[in-house]
mmCIF file of the C-alpha atoms, coordinates in Angstrom:
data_MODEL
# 
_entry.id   MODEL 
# 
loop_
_atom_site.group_PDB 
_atom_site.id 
_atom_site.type_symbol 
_atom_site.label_atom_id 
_atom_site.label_alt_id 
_atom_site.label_comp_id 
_atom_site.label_asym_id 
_atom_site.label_entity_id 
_atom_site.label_seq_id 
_atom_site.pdbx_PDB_ins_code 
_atom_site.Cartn_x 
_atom_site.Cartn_y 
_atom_site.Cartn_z 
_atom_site.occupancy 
_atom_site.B_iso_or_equiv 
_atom_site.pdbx_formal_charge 
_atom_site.auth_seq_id 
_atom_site.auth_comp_id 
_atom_site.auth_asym_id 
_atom_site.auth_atom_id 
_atom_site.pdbx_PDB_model_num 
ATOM 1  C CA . UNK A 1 1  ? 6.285  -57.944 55.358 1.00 0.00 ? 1  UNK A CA 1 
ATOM 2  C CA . UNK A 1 2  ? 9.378  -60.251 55.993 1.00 0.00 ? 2  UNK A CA 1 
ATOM 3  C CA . UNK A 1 3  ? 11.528 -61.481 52.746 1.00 0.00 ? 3  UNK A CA 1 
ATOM 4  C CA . UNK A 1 4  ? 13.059 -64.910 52.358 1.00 0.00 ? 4  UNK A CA 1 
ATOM 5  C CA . UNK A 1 5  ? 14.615 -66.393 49.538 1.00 0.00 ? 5  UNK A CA 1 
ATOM 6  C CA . UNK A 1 6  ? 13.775 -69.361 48.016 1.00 0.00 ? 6  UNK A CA 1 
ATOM 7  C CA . UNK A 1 7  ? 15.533 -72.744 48.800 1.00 0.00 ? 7  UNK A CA 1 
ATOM 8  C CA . UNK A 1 8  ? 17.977 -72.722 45.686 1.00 0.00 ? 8  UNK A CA 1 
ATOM 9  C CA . UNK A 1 9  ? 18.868 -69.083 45.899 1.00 0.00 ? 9  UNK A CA 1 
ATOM 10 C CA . UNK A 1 10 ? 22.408 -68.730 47.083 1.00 0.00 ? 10 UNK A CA 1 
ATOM 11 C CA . UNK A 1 11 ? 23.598 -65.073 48.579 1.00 0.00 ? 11 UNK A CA 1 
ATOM 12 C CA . UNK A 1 12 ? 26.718 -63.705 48.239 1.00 0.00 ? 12 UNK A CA 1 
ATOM 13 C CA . UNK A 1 13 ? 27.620 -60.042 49.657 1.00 0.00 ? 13 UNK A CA 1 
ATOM 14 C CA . UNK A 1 14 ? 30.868 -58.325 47.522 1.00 0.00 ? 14 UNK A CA 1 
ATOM 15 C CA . UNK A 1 15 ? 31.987 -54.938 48.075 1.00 0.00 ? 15 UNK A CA 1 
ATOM 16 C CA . UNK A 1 16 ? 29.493 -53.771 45.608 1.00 0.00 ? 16 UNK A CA 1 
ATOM 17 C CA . UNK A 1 17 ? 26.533 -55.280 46.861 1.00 0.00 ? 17 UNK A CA 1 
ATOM 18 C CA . UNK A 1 18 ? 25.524 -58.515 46.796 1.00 0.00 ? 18 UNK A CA 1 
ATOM 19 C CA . UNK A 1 19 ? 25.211 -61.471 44.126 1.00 0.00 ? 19 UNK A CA 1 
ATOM 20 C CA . UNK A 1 20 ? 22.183 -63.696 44.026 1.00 0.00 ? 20 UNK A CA 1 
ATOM 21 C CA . UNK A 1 21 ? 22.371 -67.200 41.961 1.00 0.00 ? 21 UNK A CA 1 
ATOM 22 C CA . UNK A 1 22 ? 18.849 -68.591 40.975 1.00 0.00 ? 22 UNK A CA 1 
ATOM 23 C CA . UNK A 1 23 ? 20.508 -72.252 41.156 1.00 0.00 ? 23 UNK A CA 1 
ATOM 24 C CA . UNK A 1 24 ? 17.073 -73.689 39.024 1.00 0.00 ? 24 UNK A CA 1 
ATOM 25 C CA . UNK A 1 25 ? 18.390 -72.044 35.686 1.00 0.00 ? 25 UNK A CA 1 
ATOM 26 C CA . UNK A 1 26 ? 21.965 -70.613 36.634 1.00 0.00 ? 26 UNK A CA 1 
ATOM 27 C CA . UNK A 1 27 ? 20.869 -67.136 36.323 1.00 0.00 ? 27 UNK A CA 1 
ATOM 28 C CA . UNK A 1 28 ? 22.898 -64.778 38.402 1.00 0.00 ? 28 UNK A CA 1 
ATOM 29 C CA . UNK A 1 29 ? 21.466 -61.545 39.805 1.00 0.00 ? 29 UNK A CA 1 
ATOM 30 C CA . UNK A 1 30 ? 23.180 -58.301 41.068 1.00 0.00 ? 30 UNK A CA 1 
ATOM 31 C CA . UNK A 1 31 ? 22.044 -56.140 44.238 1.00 0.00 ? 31 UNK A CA 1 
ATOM 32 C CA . UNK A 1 32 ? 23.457 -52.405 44.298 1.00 0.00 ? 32 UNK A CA 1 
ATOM 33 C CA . UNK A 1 33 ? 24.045 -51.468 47.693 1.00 0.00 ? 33 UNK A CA 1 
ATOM 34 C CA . UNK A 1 34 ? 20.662 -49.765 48.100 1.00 0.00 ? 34 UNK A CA 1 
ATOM 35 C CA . UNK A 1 35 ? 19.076 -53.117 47.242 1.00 0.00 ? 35 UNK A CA 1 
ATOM 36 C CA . UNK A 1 36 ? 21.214 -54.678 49.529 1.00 0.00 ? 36 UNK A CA 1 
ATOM 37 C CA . UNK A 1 37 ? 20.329 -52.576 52.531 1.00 0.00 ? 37 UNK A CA 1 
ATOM 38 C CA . UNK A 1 38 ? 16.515 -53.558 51.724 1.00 0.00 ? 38 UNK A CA 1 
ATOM 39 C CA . UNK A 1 39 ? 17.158 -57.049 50.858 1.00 0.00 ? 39 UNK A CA 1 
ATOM 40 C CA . UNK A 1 40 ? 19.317 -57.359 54.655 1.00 0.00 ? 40 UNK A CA 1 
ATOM 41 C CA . UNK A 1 41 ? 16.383 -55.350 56.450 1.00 0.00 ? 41 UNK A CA 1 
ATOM 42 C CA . UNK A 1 42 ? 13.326 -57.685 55.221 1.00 0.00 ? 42 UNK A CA 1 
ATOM 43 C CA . UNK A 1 43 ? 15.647 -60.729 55.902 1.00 0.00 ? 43 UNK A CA 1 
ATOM 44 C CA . UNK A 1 44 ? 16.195 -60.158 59.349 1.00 0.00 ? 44 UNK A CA 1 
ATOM 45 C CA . UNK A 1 45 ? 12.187 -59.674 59.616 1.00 0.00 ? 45 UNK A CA 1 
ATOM 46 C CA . UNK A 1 46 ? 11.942 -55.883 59.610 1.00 0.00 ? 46 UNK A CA 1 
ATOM 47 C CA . UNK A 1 47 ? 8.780  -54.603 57.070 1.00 0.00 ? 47 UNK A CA 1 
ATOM 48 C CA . UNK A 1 48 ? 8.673  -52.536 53.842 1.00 0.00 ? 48 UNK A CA 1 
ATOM 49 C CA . UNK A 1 49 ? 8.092  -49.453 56.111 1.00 0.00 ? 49 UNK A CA 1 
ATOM 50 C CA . UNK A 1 50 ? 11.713 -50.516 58.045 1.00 0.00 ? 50 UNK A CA 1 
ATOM 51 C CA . UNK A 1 51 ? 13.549 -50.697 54.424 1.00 0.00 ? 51 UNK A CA 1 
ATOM 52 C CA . UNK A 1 52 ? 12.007 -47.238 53.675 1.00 0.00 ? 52 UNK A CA 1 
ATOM 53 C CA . UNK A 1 53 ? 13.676 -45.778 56.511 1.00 0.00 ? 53 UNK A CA 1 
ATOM 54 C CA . UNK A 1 54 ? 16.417 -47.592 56.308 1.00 0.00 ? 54 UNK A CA 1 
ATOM 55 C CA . UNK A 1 55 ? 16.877 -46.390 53.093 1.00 0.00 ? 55 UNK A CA 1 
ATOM 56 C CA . UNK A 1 56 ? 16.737 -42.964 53.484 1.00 0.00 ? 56 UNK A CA 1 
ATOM 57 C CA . UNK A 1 57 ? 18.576 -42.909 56.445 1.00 0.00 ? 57 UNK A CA 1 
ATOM 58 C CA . UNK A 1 58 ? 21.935 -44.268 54.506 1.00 0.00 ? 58 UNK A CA 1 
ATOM 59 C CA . UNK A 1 59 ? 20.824 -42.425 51.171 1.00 0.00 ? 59 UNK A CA 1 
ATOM 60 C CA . UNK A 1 60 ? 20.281 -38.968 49.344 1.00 0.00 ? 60 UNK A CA 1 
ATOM 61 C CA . UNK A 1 61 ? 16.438 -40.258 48.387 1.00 0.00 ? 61 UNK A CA 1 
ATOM 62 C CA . UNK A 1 62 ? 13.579 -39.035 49.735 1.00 0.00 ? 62 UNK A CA 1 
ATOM 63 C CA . UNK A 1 63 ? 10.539 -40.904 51.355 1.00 0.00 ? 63 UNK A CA 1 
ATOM 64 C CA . UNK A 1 64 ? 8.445  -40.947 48.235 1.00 0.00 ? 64 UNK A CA 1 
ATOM 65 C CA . UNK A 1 65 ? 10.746 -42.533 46.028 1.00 0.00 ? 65 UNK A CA 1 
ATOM 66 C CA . UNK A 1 66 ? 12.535 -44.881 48.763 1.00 0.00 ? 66 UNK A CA 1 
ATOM 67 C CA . UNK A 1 67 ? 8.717  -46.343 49.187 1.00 0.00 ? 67 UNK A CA 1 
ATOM 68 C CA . UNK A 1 68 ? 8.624  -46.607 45.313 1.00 0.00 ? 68 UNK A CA 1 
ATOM 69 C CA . UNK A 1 69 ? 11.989 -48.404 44.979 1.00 0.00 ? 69 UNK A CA 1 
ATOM 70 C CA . UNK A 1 70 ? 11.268 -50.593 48.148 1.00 0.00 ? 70 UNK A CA 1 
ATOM 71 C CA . UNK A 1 71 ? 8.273  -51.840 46.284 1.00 0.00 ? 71 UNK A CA 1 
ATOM 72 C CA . UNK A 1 72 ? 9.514  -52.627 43.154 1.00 0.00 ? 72 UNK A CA 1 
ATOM 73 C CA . UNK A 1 73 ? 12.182 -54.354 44.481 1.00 0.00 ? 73 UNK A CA 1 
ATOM 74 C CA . UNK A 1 74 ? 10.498 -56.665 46.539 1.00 0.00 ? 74 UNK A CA 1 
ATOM 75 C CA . UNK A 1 75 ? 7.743  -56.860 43.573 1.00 0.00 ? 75 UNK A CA 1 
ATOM 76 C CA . UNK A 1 76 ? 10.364 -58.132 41.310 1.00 0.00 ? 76 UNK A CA 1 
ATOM 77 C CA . UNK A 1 77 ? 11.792 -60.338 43.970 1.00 0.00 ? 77 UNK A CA 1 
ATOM 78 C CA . UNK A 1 78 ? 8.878  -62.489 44.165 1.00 0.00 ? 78 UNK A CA 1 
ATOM 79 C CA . UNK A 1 79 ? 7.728  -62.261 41.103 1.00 0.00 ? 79 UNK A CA 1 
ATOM 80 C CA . UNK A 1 80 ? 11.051 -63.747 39.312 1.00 0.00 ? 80 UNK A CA 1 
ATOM 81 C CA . UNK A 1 81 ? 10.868 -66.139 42.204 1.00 0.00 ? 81 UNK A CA 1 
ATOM 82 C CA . UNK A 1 82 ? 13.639 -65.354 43.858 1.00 0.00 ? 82 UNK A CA 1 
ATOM 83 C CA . UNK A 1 83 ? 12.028 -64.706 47.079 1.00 0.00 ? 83 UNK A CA 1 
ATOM 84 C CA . UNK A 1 84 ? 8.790  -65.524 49.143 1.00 0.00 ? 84 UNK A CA 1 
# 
């Protein structure tokens, strides 16, 4: 499924991932590159299945764990509300 932040999350990509600010309560989040790869797949519409591969296609992981990680991420995404 297809990730979108929330209206008051800014993005910000640095050369060690990317920075998310929750503008509601100032909190400020930080995306290793992995994360990032996911986060940039779902955003342009591609699927947890996508992120997998893209995943594992850029890292030393294996499919198992990729699918694991994908989850959670996502997971935690929406349910800190940083994402729909």
């Amino acid at each position: 499924m297809a990730l979108r932040f929330g209206a008051n999350v800014s993005a910000a990509e640095t050369e060690y991932g990317t920075v998310l600010l929750d503008e509601r309560g100032g909190q400020y989040y930080e995306l290793n590159p992995t994360a990032t790869l996911v986060v940039k797949t779902l955003l342009a519409g591609g699927d947890e299945a996508e992120a997998v591969a893209a995943v594992t296609g850029e890292f030393d992981v294996d499919d198992t764990q990729a699918r694991q990680d994908v989850a959670a991420l996502v997971q935690q995404l929406r349910s800190s509300g940083l994402a729909e």
